[in-house]
C-alpha positions in Angstrom: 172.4 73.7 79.6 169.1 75.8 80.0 165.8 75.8 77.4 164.8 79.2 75.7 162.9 79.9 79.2 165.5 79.2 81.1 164.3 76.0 81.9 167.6 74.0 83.7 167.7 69.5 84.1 166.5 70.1 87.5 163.3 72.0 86.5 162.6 69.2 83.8 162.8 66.4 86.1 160.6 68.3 88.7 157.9 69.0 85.7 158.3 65.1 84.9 158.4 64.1 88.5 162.1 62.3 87.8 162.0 62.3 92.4 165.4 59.8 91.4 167.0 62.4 89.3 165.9 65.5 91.0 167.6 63.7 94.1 171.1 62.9 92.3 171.1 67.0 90.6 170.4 68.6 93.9 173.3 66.5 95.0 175.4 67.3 92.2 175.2 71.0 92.9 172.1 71.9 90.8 170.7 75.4 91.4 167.0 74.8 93.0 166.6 78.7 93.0 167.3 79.1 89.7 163.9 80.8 87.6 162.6 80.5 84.3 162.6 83.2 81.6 159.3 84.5 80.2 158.4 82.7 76.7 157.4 84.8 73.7 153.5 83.9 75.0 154.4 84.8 78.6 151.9 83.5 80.3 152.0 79.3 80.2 149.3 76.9 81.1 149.1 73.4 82.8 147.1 70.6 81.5 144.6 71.7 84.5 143.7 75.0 83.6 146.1 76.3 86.3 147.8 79.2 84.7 150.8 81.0 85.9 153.8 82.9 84.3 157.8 83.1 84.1 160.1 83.3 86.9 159.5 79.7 88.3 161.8 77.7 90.7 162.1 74.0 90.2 159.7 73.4 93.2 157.3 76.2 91.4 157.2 73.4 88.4 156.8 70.3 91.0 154.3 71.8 92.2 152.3 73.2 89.4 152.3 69.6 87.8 151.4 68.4 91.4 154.8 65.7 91.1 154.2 65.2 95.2 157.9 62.8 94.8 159.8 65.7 93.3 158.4 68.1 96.0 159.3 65.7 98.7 162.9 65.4 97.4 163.5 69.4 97.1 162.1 69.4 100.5 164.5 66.8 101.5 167.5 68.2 100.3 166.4 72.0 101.9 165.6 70.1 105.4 169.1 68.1 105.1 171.1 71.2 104.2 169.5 73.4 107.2 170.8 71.0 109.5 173.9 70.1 107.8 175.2 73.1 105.7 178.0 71.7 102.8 180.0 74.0 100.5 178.3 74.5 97.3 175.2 72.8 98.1 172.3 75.8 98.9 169.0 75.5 100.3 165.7 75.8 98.3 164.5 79.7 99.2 160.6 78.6 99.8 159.2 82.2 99.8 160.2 82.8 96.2 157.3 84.4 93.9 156.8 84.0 90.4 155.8 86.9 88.0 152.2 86.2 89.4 153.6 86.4 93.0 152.8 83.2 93.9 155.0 81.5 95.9 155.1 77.7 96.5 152.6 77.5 99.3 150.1 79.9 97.8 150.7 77.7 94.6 150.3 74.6 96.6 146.5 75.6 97.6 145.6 76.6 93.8 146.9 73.2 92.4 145.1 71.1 95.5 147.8 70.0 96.9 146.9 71.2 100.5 148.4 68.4 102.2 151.9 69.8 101.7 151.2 72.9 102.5 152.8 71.9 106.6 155.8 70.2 105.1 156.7 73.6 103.6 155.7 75.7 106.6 157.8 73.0 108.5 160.7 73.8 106.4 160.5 77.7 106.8 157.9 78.9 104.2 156.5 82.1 105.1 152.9 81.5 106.0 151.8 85.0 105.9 153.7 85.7 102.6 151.2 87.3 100.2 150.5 86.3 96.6 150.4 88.4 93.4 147.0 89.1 94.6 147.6 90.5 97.9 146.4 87.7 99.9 148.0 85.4 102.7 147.8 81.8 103.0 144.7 82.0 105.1 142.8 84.1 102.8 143.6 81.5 99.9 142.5 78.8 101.8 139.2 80.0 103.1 138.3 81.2 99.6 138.8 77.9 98.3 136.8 76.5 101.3 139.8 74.5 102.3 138.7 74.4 106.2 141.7 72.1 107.0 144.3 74.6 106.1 142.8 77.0 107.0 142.6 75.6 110.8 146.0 74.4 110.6 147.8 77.9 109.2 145.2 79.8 112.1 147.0 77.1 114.8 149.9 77.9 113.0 150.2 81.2 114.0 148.7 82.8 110.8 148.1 86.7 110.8 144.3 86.7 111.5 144.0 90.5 111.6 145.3 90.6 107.9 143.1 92.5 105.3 143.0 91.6 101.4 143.3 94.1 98.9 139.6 94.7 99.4 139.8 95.3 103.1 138.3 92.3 104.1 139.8 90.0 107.1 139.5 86.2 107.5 136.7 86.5 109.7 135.1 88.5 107.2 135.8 85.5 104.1 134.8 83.1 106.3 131.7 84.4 107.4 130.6 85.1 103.8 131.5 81.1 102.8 130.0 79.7 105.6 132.9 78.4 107.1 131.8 78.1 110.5 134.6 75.7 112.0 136.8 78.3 111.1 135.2 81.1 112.2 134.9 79.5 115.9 138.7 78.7 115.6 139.5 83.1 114.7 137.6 83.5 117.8 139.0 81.2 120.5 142.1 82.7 119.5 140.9 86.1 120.3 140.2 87.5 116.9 138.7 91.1 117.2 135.5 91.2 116.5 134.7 94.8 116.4 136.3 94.9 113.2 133.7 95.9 110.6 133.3 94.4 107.3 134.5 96.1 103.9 131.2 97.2 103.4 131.1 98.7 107.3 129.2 96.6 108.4 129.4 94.9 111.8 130.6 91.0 111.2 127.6 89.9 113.0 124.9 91.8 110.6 127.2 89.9 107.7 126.4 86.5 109.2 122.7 87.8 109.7 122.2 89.1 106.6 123.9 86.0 104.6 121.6 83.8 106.4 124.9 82.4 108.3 122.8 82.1 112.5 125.2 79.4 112.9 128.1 81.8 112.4 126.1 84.5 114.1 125.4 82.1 117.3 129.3 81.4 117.5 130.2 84.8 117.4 127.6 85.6 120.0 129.0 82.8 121.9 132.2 84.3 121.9 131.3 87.6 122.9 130.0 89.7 120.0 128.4 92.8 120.4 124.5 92.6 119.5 124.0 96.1 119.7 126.8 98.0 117.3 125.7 101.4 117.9 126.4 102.6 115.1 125.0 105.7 112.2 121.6 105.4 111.3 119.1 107.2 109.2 120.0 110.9 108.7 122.7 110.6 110.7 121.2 108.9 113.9 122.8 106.5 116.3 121.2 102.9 116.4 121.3 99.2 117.5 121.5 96.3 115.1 118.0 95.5 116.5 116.6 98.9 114.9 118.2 98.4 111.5 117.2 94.9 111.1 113.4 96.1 111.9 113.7 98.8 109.5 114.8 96.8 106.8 112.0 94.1 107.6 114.4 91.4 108.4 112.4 89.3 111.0 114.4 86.4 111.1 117.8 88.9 112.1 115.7 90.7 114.6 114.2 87.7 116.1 118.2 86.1 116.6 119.4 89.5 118.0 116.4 89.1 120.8 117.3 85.7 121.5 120.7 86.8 122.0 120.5 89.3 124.3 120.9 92.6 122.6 119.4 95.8 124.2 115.2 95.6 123.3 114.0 98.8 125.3 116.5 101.7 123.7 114.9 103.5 121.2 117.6 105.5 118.7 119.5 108.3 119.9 121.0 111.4 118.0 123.9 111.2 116.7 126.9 113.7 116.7 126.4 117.3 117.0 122.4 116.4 117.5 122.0 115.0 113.9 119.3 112.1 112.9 115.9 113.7 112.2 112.7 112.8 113.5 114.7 109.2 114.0 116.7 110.5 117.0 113.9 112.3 118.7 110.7 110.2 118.2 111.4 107.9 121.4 110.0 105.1 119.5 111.1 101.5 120.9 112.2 98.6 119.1 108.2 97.3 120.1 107.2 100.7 118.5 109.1 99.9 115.4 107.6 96.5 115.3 103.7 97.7 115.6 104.5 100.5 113.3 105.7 98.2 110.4 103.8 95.0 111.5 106.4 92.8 112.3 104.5 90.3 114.4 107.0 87.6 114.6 109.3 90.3 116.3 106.8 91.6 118.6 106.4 88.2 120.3 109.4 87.5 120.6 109.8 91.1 122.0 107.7 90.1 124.7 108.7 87.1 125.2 112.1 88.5 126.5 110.9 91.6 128.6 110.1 94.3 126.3 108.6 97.0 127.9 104.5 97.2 126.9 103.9 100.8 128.1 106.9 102.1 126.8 106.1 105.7 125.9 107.4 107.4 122.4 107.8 111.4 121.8 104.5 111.5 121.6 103.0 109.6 124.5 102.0 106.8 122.3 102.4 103.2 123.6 103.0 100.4 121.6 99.0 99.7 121.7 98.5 103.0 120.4 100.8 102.3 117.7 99.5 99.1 116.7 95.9 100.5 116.9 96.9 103.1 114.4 98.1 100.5 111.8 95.5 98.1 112.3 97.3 95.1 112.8 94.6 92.7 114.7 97.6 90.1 115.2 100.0 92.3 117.3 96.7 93.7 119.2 96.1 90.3 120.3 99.4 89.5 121.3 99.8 93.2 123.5 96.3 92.7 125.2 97.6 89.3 126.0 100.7 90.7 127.8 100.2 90.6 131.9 101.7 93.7 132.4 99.8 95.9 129.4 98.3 99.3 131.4 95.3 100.1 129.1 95.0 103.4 131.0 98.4 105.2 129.2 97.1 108.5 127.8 98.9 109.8 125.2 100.0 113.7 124.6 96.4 114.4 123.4 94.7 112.7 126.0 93.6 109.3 124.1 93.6 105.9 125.9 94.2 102.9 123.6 90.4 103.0 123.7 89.7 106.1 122.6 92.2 105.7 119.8 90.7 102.7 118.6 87.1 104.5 118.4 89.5 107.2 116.8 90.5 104.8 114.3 87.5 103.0 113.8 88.8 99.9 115.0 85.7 98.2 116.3 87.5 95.0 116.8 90.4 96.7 118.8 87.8 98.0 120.9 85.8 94.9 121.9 89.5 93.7 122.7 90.1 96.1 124.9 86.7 95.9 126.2 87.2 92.1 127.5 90.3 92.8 129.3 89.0 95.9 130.8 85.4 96.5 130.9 85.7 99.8 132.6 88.1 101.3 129.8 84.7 103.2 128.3 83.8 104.8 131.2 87.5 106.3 131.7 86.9 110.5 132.0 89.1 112.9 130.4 90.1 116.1 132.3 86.8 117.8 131.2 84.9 114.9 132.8 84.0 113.5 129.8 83.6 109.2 129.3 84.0 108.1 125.4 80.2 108.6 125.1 80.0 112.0 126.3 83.2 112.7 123.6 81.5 111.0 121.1 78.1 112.5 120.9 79.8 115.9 121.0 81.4 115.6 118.1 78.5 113.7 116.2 79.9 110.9 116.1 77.1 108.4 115.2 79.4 105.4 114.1 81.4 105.5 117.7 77.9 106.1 119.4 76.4 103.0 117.9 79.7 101.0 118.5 79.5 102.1 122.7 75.8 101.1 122.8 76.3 97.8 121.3 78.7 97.1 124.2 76.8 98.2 126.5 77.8 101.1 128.2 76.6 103.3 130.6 73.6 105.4 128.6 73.0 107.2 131.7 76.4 108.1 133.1 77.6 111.7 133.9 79.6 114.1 132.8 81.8 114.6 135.4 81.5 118.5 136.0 79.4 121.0 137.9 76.5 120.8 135.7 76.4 116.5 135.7 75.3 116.6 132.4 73.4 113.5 131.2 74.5 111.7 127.6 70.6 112.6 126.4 71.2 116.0 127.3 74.4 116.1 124.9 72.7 114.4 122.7 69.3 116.5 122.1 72.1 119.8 121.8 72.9 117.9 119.0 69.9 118.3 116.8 70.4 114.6 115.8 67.7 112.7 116.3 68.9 109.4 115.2 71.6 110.3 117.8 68.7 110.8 120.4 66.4 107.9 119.6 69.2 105.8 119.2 70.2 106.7 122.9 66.8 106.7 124.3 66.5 103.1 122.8 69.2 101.8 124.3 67.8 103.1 127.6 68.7 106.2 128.3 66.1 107.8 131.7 64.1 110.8 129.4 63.8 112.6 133.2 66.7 112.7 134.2 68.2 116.2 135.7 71.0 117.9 135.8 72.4 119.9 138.6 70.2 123.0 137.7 67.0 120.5 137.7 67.2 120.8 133.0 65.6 117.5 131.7 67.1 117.6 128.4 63.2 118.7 127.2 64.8 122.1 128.3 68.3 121.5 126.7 66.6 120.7 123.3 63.7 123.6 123.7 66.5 126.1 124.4 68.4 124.3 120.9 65.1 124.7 118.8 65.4 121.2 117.8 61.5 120.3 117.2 61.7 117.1 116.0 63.4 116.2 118.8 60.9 117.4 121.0 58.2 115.5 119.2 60.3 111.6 120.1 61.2 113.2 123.6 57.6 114.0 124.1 56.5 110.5 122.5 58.9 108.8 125.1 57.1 110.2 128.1 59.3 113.2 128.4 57.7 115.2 131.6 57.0 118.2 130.0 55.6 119.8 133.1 59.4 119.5 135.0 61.0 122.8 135.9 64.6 123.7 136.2 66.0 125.5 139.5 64.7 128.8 138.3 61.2 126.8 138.0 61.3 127.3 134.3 59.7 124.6 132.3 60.7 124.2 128.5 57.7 126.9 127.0 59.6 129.0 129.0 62.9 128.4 127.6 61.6 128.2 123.9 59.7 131.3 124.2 63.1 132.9 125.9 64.9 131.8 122.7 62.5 132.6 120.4 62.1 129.0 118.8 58.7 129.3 116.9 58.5 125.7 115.5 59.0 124.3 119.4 56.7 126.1 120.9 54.4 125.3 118.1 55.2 121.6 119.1 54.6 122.0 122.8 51.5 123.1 122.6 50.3 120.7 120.2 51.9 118.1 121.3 51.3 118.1 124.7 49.5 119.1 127.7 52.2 122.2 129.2 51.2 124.3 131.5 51.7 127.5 129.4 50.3 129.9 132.4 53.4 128.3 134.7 55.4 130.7 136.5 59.1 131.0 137.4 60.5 131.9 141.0 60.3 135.5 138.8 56.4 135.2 138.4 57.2 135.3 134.7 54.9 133.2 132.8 55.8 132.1 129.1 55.2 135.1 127.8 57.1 137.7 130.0 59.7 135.4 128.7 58.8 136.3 125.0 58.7 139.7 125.8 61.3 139.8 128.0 63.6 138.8 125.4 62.0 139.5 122.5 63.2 137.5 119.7 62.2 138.4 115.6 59.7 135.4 116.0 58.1 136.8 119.3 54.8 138.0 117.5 54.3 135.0 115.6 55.0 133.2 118.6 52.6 135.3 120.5 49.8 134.7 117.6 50.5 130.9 118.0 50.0 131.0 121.9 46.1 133.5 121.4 45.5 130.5 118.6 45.9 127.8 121.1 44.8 129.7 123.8 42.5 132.7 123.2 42.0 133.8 126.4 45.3 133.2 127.8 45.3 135.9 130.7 47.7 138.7 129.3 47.5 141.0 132.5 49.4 138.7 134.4 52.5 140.3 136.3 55.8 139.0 137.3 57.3 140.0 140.6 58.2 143.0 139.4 55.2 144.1 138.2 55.4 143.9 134.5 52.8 142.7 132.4 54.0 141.1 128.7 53.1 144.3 126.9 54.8 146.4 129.5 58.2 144.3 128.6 57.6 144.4 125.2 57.4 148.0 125.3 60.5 148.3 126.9 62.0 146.5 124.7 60.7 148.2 121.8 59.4 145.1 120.0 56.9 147.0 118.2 55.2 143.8 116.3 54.6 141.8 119.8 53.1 144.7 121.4 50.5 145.6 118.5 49.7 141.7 118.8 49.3 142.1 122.3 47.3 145.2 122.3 44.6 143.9 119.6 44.6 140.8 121.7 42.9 143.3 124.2 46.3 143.5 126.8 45.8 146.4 129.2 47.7 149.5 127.9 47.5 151.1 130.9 49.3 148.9 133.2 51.6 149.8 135.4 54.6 148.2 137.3 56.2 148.1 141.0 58.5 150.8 140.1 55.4 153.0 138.9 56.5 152.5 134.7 54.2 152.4 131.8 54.2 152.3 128.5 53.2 155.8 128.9 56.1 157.2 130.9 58.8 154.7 130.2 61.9 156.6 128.4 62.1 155.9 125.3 64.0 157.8 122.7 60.3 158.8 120.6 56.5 158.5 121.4 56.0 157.0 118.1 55.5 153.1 119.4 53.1 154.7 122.1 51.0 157.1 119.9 50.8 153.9 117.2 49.7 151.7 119.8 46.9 153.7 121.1 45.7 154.6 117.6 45.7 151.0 116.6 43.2 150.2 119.8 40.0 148.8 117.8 37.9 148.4 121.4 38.0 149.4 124.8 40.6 148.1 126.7 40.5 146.1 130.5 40.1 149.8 132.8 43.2 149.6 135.3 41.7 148.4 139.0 43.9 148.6 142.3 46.0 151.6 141.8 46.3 154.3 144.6 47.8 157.4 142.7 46.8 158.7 139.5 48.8 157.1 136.9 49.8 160.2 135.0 50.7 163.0 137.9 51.0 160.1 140.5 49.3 162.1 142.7 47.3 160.2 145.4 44.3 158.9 145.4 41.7 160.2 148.7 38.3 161.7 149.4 38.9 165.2 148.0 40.9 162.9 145.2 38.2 161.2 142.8 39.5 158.0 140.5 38.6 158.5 136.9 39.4 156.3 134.1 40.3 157.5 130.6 37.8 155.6 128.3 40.6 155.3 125.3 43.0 153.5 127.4 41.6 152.2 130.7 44.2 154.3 132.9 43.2 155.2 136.0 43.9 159.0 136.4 42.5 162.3 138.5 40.2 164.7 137.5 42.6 166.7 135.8 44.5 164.2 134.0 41.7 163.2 132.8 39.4 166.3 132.0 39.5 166.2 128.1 36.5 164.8 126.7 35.9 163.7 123.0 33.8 161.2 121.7 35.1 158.1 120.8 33.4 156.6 117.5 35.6 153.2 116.6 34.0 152.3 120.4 30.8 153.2 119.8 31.0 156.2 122.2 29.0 159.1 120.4 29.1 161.3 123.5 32.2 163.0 124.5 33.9 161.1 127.1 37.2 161.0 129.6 40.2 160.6 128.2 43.9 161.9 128.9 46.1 164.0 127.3 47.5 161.7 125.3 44.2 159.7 124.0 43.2 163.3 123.2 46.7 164.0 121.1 46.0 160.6 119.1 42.2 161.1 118.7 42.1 164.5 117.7 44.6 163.3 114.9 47.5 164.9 116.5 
């Protein structure tokens, strides 16, 4: 007799836990295989919730309505009839699967009735049968956090390598519930743990990143790899270490240290050269960590052997990095390292010094300061200390910054010149630059190599108002280079109006001085004749009015000679109404009468512009327009327009001369006569 679901006496009295009964059917030749048929609802329902379907076995019932006494008589009667087969009793099959595909011991674990889950392994129950939902035994268990069976089916020989429907293994489901008993049980029986996680991750990033470190520490204990090289941004190869830094995971960085994984590697490319900048910045896992100010990590980075000069792509140390970002609490902790070399240039030449002027990160430098009080005077391949660099570029803020430490205000560039920080300075045209340095104590006097104070480096600028708080400092303005220039010299040379103006009002220069040339300031001016050269030379008559103009260099040449030769038109019409001598007349016999020039327009103008009788020329052996000599048959005669000294016949025109005051015709040469006569 059967029910409309096929429901026999035997299921009955398993549902009803009738243990008695269920005995005396099985004995009487009951079918304990036999199934149920599906109801018109199909799907039935237990008082518990527990829902399940058609096709179930007496012991399916037992079980679902958790009658322990009618499980443990099936399972008597199947254990009795293994050993001692009769005719026309038959076993209970204990892998059968309901329409769910559950079978009794994956039904056993959903109706918490774990504790017979051995007594039907014991009696031949498959233990890695799956259910209707793909899973073994062992996946069952851990997901219902059932640690005991899950142990015992692991010691029972339970498939740990077997994946769910969702690819996931037992490691991976126990990992994720926290089931850390179990987890060290999978690996002392040699699970693989190189298996990655559904997701494809390694299974040590899982427990990291589900806050599991005591699953984490077991599976480091057992051997886990704490590196997984694996794919990376764009493509790139790295550890766990750099991922768990990139995604700002301190607390999974700081295990992986602890636990030995690799702390030096930066990432590599991966195949066929891909990764980006990723694979080919060189950046350490201490990089990464000053980069994205993980200070946490960076101790512990230390604390374990990092390497603190580690270089990047770029040269860059992990200081440098850490500069850069500004992070005052990693600072601390490199500076504090035993090992830190403060010297490491990077690929542009910066110490962690120099990039922390660079950055502006006074505090940074002060650091580095205290552990190494030379690191400002360090010189770059030019020769040039952080000073030097900084006043070169203007930089007032990082030239405050050195002074207040206390540097070196009068060390040298090193170079063949020795060049003196006031001497940068003045080039400048800063003058809060230059006070600031002089201030701090910088020697106004000092010289470089070719004997320049920087009173010549600024005079040859044009910087005024620096000459003025050079000069009020006690600048020697009498000191001459190697050429025995002082710095009139040099501003006349460059043709700096407003500093020559200041020199010789604002101090006592020797303005008649002469260079190893015999050039005074003026053959400079003329020399080299600059747009301002007249004013200039209309500022020297108004200081001086009887500066001597008929002074000649080594060579001979008087100002207006050079002027001439030049051509500067305006400084030789100032010279000549200042009453120079027109007629003199260098060591290679030139004057401004003879020297080549492409017109005698400059001369003729300058001769008719004379107002009064010029200085006659004294000294000169040969007549200064044939060049014959002068002797006893050979009479000197002077031409009274121009004070040349000439012969007889160079001489023998004679016209008056009324702007002098000369009614009566007098001497004068050819060309006096050209210009007088209007010609």
């Amino acid at each position: 007799m059967y029910s409309k679901v096929g429901e026999s006496a035997l299921h009955i009295a398993c549902k009803k836990g009738l243990s008695r009964l269920v005995r005396r059917l099985l004995e009487f030749r009951a079918n304990p295989n036999l199934q149920t048929l599906p109801s018109d609802g199909v799907i039935l329902s237990t008082d518990d919730g527990l829902q399940t379907s058609y096709r179930l076995s007496p012991l399916h019932m037992a079980i679902i309505n958790k009658q322990e006494g009618a499980v443990n008589a099936m399972l008597h009667h199947h254990n009795t009839i293994t050993a001692e087969p009769k005719d026309g009793l038959s076993t209970v099959n204990l892998n059968l699967r309901d329409s769910l595909g559950d079978t009794p011991l994956s039904l056993a674990l959903k109706s918490d009735m774990q504790h017979i889950v051995p007594d039907l392994i014991a009696g031949g129950a498959d233990i890695d049968m799956r259910n209707g939902e793909g899973m073994t035994l062992l996946h069952q268990a851990i997901l219902k956090g059932d640690e005991k069976t899950a142990l015992y089916l692991v010691k029972q020989g339970s498939n740990f390598d077997a994946k769910t429907q969702d690819d996931q293994t037992p490691l991976e489901l126990a990992t994720i519930n926290g089931q850390n008993i179990v987890v060290e049980e999978l690996c002392k029986r040699g699970v693989d743990m190189t298996v990655p996680s559904s997701n494809g991750d390694p299974i040590l990033w899982l427990a990291l990143t589900s806050n599991q470190e005591d699953i984490a520490s077991t599976l480091v204990k057992y051997g886990v790899d704490t590196d997984s090289w694996s794919e990376g941004p764009e493509g790139c190869l790295q550890t766990l270490l750099h991922r768990a830094i990139d995604e700002n995971s301190e607390s999974a960085a700081r295990f992986l240290i602890r636990s030995g994984c690799d702390i030096n590697s930066p990432r590599k490319p991966g195949p066929g050269g891909r990764g980006g900048d990723e694979s080919k910045d060189q950046s350490s896992p201490l990089h990464l960590c000053c980069q994205w100010s993980l200070q946490s990590v960076v101790q512990t980075l230390l604390e374990h052997g990092a390497n603190v000069n580690a270089w990047d792509a770029e040269h860059k140390t992990p200081l440098h990095v850490a500069i850069k970002n500004q992070h005052a609490g990693i600072i601390t902790l490199l500076l504090c390292h035993p090992s830190i070399d403060l010297t490491k240039r990077d690929r542009t030449g910066l110490t962690p010094f120099a990039a922390a002027l660079t950055c502006r990160n006074d505090k940074a430098a002060r650091s580095i300061l205290d552990k190494l009080p030379a690191a400002a005077e360090q010189f770059d391949n030019k020769g040039c200390n952080f000073l030097h660099m900084a006043i070169q570029k203007g930089d007032i803020e990082s030239v405050l910054f050195l002074l207040s430490v206390s540097v070196d205000v009068n060390s040298r560039v090193q170079n063949e010149l020795q060049t003196t920080p006031l001497h940068l300075a003045v080039a400048t045209g800063n003058e809060m630059l230059v006070r600031s340095i002089i201030l701090a104590g910088a020697r106004v006097n000092d010289q470089d190599t070719m004997k320049r104070t920087a009173l010549h480096v600024v005079s040859e600028a044009g910087h005024a108002s620096i000459v003025v708080a050079l000069l009020n400092n006690n600048a020697n303005f009498d000191a001459v280079d190697c050429e025995g220039q002082n710095a009139l010299h040099i501003a006349c040379r460059e043709g700096h109006l407003q500093v020559v103006q200041t020199l010789l009002g604002e101090s006592e220069i020797n303005a008649e001085a002469l260079t190893l040339k015999g050039r005074n300031p003026l053959h400079e001016l003329a020399k080299y004749s600059k747009e301002s050269s007249a004013a200039i030379c209309e500022v020297f008559l108004e200081y001086m009015p009887k500066y001597p103009l008929e002074v000649q260099d080594a060579e001979g040449n008087t100002a207006l000679l050079l002027a001439y030769i030049k051509g500067n038109g305006n400084l030789c019409r100032t010279l000549v109404k200042a009453g120079a001598c027109v007629g003199a007349m260098n060591n290679d016999g030139i004057t401004i009468f003879n020297c080549q020039m492409a017109t005698s327009q400059l001369l003729f103008r300058l001769l008719d512009s004379l107002t009064k009788e010029p200085p006659w020329v004294d000294g000169c052996e040969v007549c200064q327009e044939c060049g014959l000599k002068f002797g006893f048959t050979m009479r000197k005669h002077h031409c009274r327009h121009c004070g040349r000294l000439l012969c007889s016949k160079c001489s023998s025109q004679e016209v008056p001369i009324i702007k002098y005051g000369l009614v009566k015709a007098v001497r004068v040469c050819v060309s006096c006569f050209q210009v007088l006569q209007g010609g």
